[in-house]
C-alpha positions as a Markdown table, in Angstrom:
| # | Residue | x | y | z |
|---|---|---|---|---|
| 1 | Unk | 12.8 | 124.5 | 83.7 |
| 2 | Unk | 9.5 | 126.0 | 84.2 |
| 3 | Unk | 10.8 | 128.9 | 86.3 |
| 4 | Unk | 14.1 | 129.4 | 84.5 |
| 5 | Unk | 15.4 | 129.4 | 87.3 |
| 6 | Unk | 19.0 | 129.5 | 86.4 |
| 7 | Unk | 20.8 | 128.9 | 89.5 |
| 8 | Unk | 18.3 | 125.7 | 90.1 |
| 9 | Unk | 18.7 | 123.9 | 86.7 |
| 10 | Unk | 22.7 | 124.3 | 87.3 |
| 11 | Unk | 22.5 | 122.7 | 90.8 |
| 12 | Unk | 21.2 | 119.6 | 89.2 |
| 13 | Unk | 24.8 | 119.6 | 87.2 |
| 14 | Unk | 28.1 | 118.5 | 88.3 |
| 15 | Unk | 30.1 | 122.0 | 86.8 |
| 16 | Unk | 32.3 | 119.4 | 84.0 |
| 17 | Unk | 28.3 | 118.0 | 82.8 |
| 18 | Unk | 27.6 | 117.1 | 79.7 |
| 19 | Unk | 24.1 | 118.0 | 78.3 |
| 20 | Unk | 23.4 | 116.3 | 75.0 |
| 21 | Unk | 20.3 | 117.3 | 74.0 |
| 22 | Unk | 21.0 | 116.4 | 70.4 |
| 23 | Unk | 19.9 | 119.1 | 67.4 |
| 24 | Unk | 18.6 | 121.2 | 70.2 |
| 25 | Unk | 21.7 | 121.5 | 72.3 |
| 26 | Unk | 25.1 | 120.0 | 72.7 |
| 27 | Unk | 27.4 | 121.7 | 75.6 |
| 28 | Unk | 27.8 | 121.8 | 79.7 |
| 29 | Unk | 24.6 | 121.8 | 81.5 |
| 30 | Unk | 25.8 | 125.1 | 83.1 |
| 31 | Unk | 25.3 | 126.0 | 79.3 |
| 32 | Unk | 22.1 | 124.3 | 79.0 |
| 33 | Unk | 20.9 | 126.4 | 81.9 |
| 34 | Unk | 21.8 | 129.6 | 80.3 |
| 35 | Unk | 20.2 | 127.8 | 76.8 |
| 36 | Unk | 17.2 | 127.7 | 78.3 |
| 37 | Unk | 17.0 | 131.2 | 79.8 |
| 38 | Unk | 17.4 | 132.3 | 76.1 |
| 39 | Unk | 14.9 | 130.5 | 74.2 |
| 40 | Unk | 11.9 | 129.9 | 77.2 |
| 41 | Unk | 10.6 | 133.3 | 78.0 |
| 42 | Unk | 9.6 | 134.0 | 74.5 |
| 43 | Unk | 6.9 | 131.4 | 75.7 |
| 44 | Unk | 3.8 | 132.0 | 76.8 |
| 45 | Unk | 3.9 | 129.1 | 79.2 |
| 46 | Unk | 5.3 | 125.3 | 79.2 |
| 47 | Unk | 5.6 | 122.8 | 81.8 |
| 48 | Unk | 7.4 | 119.4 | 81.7 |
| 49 | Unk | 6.0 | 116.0 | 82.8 |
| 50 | Unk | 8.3 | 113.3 | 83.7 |
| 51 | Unk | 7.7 | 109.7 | 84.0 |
| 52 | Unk | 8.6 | 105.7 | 83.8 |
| 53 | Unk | 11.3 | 107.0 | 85.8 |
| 54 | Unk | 13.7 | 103.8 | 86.3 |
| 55 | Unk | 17.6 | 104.2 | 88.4 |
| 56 | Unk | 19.8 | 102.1 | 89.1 |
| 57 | Unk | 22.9 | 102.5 | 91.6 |
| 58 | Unk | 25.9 | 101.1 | 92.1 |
| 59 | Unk | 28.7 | 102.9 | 94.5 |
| 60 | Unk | 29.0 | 106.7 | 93.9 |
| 61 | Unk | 27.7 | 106.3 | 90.2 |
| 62 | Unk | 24.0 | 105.9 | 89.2 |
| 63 | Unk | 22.1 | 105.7 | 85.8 |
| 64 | Unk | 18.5 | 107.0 | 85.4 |
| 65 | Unk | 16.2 | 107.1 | 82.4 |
| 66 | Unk | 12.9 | 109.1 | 82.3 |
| 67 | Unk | 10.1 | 109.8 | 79.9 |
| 68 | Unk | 9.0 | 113.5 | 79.5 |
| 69 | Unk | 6.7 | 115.3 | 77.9 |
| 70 | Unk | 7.2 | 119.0 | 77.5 |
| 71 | Unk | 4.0 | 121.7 | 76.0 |
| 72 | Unk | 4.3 | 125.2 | 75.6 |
| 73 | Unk | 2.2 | 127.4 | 74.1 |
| 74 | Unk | 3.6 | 130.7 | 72.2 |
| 75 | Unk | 1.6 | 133.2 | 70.6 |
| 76 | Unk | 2.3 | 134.6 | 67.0 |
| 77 | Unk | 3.2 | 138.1 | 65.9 |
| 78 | Unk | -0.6 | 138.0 | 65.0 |
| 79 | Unk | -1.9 | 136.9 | 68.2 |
| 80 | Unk | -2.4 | 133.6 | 66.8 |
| 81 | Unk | -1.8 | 130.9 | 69.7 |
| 82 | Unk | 0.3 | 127.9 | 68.4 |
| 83 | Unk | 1.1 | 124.7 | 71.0 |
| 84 | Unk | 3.9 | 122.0 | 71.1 |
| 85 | Unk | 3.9 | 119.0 | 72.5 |
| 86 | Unk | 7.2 | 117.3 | 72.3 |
| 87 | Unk | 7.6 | 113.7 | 73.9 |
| 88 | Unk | 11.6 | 112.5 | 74.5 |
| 89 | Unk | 13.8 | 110.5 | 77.2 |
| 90 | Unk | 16.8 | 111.7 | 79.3 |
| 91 | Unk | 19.3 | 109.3 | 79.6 |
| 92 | Unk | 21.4 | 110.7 | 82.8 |
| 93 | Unk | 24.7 | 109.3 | 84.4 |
| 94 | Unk | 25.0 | 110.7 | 88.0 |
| 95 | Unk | 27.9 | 111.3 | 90.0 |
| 96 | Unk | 28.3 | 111.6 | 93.9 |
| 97 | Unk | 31.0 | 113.7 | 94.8 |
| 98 | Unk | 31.7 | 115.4 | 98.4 |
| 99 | Unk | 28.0 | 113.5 | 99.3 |
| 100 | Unk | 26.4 | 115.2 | 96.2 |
| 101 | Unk | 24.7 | 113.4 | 94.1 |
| 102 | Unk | 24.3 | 115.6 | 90.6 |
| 103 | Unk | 23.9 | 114.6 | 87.0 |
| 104 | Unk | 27.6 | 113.9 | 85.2 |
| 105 | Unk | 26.2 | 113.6 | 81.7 |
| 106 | Unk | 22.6 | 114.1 | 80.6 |
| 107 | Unk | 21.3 | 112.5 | 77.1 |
| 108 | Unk | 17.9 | 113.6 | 75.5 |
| 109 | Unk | 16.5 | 111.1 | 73.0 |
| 110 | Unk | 13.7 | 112.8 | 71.3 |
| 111 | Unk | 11.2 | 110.9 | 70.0 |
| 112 | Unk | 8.6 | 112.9 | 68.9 |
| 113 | Unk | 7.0 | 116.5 | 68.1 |
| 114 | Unk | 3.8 | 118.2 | 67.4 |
| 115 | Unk | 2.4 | 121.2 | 66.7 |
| 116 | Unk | -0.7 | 123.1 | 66.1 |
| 117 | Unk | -2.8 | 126.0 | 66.2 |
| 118 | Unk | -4.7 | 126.4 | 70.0 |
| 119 | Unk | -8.0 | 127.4 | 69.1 |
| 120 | Unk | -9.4 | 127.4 | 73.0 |
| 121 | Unk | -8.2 | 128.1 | 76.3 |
| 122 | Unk | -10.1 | 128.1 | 79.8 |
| 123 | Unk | -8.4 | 129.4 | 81.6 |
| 124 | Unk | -5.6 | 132.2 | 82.3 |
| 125 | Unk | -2.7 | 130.7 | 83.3 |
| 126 | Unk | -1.4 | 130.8 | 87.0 |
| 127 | Unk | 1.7 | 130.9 | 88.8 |
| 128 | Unk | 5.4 | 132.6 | 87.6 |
| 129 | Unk | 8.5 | 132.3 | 86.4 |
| 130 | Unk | 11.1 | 132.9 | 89.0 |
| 131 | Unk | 11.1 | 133.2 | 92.7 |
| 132 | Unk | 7.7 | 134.9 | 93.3 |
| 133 | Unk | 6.2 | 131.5 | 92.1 |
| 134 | Unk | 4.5 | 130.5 | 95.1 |
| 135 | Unk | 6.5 | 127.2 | 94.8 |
| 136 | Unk | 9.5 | 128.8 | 96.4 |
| 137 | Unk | 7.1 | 129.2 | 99.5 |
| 138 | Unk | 6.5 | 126.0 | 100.2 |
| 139 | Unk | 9.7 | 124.6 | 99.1 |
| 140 | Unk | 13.4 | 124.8 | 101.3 |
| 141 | Unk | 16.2 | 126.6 | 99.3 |
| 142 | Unk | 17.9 | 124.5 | 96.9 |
| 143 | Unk | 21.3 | 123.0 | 96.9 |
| 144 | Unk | 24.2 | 125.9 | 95.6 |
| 145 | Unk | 25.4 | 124.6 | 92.1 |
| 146 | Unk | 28.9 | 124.1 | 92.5 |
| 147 | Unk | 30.4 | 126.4 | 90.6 |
């Protein structure tokens, strides 16, 4: 999510996924992927933490549930600075198909939001969106989506 990297947030996604997402999105998570390349670079930054990550599996099907905890900051047609912290769960069936293991359907649960006017920063931020992120050095290509 934090590169919107399109092709890498569909390979997580069986090509029939459902992303529910609630009030914020409701669709395939190819269209989630596409969702999010439309409403994320406006951002400044945002990163998402996931954790109490729990999975069970039982054949070719596996349920997972995850806490996560997404920030951004965006800055105001003043120049004002404003972050969001939003806190939620994904709820995710997976499906292994051909030896794949993807998510079939994806759930959010949000839980809870905030937002406020950023009055400080340190630092600049580092790093990229996109493949001169110097993740994508250190990391093997990803699987193809399966589209």
């Amino acid at each position: 999510m934090d590169r919107i990297d399109v092709p890498l947030i569909r390979s997580v996604f069986h090509p029939d996924a459902i992303a529910d997402y609630g009030a914020m999105y409701s669709g395939t998570g190819y269209g989630f992927a596409d969702f999010i390349a439309e409403v994320h670079p406006p951002m400044q930054t945002h990163t998402h933490h996931l954790s109490n990550i729990a999975v069970t599996v039982d054949g070719d099907v596996a349920g997972s549930e995850c806490y996560v905890i997404m920030r951004a900051r965006t800055i105001g047609a003043d120049g004002t600075a404003h972050e969001t912290v939003s806190h939620g769960r994904y709820v995710d069936r997976w499906e292994r198909r051909d030896a794949i293991w993807r998510i079939a359907h994806r759930r959010y649960l949000h839980s809870l939001d905030e937002l406020w006017t950023a009055s400080t920063r340190l630092f600049e931020p580092a790093g990229s969106r996109g493949p001169d992120d110097p993740a994508y050095d250190v990391f093997p290509d990803p699987p193809a989506s399966a589209d």
